[in-house]
SEZAFI-302113 format. One record per atom (N, C-alpha, C, O): residue in one letter; x, y negated, z negated. Coordinates in pm, whole numbers, plus 32768, in hexadecimal, padded with zeros to 4 digits. Layout:
% residues N
AXYZ;...
This chain:
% residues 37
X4B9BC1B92E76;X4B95C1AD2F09;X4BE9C1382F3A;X4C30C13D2F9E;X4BD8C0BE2EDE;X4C2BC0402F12;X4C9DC05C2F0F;X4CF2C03E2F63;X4CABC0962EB4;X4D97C0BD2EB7;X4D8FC1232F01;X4DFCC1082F34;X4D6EC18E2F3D;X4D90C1B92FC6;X4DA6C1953034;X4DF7C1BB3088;X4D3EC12D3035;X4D43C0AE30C1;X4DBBC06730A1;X4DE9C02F3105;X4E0AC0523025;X4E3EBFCD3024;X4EB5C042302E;X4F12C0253079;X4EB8C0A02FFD;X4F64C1133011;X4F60C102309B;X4FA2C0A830CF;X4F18C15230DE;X4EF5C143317E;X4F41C0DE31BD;X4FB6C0E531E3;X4EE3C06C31C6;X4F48BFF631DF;X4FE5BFB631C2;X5018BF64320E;X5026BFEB3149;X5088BFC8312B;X50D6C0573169;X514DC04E3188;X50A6C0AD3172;X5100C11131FF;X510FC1023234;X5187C0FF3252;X5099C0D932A1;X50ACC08F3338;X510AC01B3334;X5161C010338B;X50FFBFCF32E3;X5183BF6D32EB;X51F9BF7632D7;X5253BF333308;X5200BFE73273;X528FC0183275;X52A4C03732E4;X52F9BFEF3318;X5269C0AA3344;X5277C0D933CF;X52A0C09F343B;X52FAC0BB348A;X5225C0133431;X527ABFB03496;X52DABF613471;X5301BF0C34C1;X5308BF683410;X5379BF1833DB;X541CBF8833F6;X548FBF673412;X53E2C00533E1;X5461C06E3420;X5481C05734DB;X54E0C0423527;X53D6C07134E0;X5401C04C3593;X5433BFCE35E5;X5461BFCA3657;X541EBF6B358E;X545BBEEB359E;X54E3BF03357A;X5531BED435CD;X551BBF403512;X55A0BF3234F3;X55F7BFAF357A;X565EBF9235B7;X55B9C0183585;X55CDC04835DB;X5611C01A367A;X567EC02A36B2;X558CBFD8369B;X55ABBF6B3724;X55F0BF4D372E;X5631BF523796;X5622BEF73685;X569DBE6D3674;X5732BED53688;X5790BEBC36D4;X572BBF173656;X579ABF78364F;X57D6BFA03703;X5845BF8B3733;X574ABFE6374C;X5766BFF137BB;X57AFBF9B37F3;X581CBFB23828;X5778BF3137EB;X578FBE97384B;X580ABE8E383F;X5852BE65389B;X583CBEBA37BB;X58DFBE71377D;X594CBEE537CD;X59C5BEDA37E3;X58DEBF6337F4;X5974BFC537E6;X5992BFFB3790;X59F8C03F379C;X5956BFFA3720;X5985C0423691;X59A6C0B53692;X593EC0F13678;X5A26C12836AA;X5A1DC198369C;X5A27C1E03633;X5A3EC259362E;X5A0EC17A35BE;X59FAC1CC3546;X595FC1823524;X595CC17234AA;X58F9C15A3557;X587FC1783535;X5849C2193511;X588BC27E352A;X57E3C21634E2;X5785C2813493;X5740C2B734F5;X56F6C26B3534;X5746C344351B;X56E2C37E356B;X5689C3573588;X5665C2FC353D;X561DC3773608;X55BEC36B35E3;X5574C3D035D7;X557FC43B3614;X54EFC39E3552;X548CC3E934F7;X5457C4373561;X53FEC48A354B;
């Protein structure tokens, strides 16, 4: 049960760590950023 909670969590951070990179990308103008998911 504990390593489901703890996979769990290390998804969600990946996630916000895509949507953060995402943002950064926007902000810059990047027209070769990565879709979005």
């Amino acid at each position: 049960m504990l390593g489901i909670l703890m996979h769990l969590r290390k998804l969600l951070q990946m996630k916000a760590f895509f949507i953060e990179f995402e943002c950064l990308s926007a902000k810059l103008g990047n027209k070769s950023s990565l879709p979005p998911a």
